[in-house]
C-alpha positions as CSV (number, residue, x, y, z in Angstrom):
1,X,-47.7,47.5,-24.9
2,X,-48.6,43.9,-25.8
3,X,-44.8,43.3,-26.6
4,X,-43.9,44.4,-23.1
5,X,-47.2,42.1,-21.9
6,X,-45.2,39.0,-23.5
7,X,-41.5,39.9,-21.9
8,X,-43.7,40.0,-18.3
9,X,-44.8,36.6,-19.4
10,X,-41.9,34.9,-20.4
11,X,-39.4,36.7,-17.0
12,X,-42.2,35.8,-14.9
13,X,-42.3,32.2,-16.4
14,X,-38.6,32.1,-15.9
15,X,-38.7,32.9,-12.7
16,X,-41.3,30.3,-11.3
17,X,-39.5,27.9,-13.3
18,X,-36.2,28.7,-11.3
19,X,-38.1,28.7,-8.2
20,X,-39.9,25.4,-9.2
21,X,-35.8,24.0,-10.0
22,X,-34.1,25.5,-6.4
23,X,-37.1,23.6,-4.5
24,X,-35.9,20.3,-6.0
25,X,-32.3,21.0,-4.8
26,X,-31.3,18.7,-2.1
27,X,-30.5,19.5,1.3
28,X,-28.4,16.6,2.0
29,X,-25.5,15.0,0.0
30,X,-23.8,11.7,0.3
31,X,-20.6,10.3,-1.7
32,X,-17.9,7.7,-1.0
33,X,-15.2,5.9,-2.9
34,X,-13.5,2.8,-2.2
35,X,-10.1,1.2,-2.8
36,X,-8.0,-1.5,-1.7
37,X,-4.5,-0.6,0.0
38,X,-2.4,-3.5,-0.3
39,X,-0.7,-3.0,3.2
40,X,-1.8,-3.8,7.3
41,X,-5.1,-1.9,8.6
42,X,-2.8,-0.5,11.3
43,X,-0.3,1.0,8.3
44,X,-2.9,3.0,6.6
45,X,-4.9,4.2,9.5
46,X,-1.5,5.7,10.6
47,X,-1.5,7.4,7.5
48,X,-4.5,8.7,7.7
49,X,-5.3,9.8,10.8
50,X,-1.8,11.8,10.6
51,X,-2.9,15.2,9.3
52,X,1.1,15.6,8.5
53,X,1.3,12.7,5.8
54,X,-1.6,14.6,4.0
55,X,0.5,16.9,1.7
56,X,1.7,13.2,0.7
57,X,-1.2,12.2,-0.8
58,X,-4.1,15.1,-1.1
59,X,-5.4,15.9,-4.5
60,X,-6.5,19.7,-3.2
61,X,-2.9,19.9,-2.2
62,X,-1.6,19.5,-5.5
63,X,-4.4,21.5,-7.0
64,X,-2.5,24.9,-6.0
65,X,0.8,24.7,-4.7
66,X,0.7,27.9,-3.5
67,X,-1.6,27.3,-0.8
68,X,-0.8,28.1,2.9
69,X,-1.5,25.3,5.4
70,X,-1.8,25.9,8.9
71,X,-1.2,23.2,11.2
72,X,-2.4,22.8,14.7
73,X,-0.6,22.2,17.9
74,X,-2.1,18.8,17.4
75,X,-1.3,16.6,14.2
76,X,-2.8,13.2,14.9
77,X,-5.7,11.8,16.3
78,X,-8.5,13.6,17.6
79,X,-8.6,16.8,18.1
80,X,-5.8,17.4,14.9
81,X,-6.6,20.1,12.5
82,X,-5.1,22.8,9.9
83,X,-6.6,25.4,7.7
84,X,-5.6,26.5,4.2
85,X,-5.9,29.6,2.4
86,X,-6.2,29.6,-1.4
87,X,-6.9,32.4,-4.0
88,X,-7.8,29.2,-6.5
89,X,-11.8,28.6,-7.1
90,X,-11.4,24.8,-6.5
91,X,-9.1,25.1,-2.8
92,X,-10.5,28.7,-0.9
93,X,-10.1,28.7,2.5
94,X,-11.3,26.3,5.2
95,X,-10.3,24.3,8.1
96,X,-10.1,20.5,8.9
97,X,-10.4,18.6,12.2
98,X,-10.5,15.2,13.5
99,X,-13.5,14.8,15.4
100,X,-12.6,11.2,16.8
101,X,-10.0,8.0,15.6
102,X,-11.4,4.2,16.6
103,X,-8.0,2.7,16.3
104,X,-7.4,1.1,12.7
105,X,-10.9,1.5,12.2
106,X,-12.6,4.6,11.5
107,X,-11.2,8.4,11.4
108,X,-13.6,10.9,11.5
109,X,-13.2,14.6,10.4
110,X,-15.6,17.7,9.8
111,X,-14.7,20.9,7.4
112,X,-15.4,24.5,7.3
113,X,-14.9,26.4,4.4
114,X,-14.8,30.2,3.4
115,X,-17.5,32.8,4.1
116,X,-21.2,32.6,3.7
117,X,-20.6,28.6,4.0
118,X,-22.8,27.7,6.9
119,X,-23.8,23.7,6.2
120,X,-22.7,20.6,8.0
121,X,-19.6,19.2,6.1
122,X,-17.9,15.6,7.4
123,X,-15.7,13.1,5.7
124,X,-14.5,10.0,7.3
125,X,-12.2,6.8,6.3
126,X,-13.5,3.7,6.9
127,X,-10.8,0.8,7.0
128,X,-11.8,-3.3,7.1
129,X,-9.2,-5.7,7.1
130,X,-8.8,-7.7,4.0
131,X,-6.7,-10.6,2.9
132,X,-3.4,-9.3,2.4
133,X,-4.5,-5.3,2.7
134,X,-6.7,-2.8,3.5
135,X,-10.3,-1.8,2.4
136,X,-10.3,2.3,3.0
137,X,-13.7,3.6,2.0
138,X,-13.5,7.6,1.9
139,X,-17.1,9.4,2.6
140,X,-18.0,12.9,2.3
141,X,-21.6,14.5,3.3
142,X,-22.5,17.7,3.3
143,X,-25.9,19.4,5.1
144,X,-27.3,22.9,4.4
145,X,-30.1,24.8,3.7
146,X,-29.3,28.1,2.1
147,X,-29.7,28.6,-1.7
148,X,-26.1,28.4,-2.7
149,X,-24.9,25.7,-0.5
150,X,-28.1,23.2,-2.0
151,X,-27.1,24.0,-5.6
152,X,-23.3,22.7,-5.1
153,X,-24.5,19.6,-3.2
154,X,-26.9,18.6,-6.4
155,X,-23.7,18.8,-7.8
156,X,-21.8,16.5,-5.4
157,X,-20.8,13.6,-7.3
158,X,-19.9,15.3,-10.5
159,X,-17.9,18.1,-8.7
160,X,-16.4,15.7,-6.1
161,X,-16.1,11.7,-7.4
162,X,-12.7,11.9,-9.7
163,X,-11.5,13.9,-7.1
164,X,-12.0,11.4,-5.0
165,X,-10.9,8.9,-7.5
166,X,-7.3,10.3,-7.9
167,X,-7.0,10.7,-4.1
168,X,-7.5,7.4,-3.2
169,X,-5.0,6.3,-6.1
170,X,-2.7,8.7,-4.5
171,X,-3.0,7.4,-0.8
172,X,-2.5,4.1,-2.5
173,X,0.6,4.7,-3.9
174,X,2.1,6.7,-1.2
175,X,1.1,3.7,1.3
176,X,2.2,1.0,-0.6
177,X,5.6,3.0,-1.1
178,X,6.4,3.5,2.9
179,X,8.4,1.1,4.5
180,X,7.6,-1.8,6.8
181,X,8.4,-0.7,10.1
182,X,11.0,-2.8,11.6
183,X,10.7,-6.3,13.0
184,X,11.2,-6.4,16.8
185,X,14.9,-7.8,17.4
186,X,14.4,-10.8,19.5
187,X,16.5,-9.2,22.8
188,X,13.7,-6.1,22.3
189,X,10.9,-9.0,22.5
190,X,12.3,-10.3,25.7
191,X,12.9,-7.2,27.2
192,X,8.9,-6.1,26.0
193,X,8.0,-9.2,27.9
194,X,9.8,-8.8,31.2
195,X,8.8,-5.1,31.4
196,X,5.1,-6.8,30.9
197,X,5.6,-9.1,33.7
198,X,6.5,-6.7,36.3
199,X,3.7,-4.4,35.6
200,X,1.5,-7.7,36.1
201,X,3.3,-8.1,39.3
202,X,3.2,-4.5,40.8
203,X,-0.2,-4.9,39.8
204,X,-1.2,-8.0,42.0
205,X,0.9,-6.6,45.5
């Protein structure tokens, strides 16, 4: 009896202790990473807020290759979204949309993953102008309150941050490795302008 006394002690110690350790789990979770695109603002926000240049660039994408991605009848800009569907731990299933896109600025997105996932998951790009390139800072935050969902966002920067890492090299390298889009030829210049004009003018009568 007093051995079966001490294994009620010790489970019911390792129980409060687990209780005591899941109240210190955090509801919220922040993470970004930042890198600097050596191309014009305008360049990589069309990259980014083109859910079609993804595969290009995506380290989930390359995690499983067998994934299916399903795209929406929008691909850009607000409103743009596909899902995926993954039997690999690290991918699952989820969706992605755009939630709003301030021109060469900002591209906001949320996520919903598989079942019994219920938080609040966003991740935006933030892009600044600098020098010759681009400053892209990518953020990710998640929100939730059940059990599960707290323990993987105590885990957010080690689960997440070289994953982040390698994405941002990758959108780097894709970028940098598009072309230039074509200069303007000057007749296309004059014609721009004289179309310009005569809006002006229909404008004023």
């Amino acid at each position: 009896m007093k051995i079966l006394k001490i294994i009620g002690i010790i489970i019911a110690i390792i129980i409060a202790g687990a209780l005591i350790w899941m109240m210190t789990w955090p509801t919220e979770a922040h993470l970004e990473r930042t890198i600097t695109v050596i191309a014009p603002v305008e360049k990589v926000y069309s990259v980014v807020n083109d859910f079609g240049q993804t595969k290009h660039w995506s380290p989930w994408m390359k995690i499983d290759p067998n994934a299916v991605y399903t795209y929406g009848d929008i691909t850009v800009g607000s409103g743009a979204s596909y899902s995926w569907s993954s039997d690999h731990s690290q991918v699952g299933d989820g969706r992605q949309e755009i939630l709003s896109s301030t021109e060469n600025e900002m591209v906001k997105t949320q996520m919903w993953f598989g079942e019994g996932m219920t938080g609040i998951y966003t991740s935006d790009f933030i892009l600044e102008s600098e020098g010759d390139g681009t400053k892209v800072t990518w953020t990710y935050d998640g929100k939730a309150d059940n059990p599960m969902e707290k323990m993987m966002l105590s885990f957010t920067e080690s689960y997440l941050g070289s994953t982040y890492d390698q994405g941002l090299v990758d959108l780097k390298t894709y970028i940098e490795g598009l072309p230039d889009p074509e200069p303007l030829m000057e007749e296309e210049m004059m014609e721009s302008d004289s179309t310009a004009v005569e809006e002006m003018e229909e404008t004023e009568e």
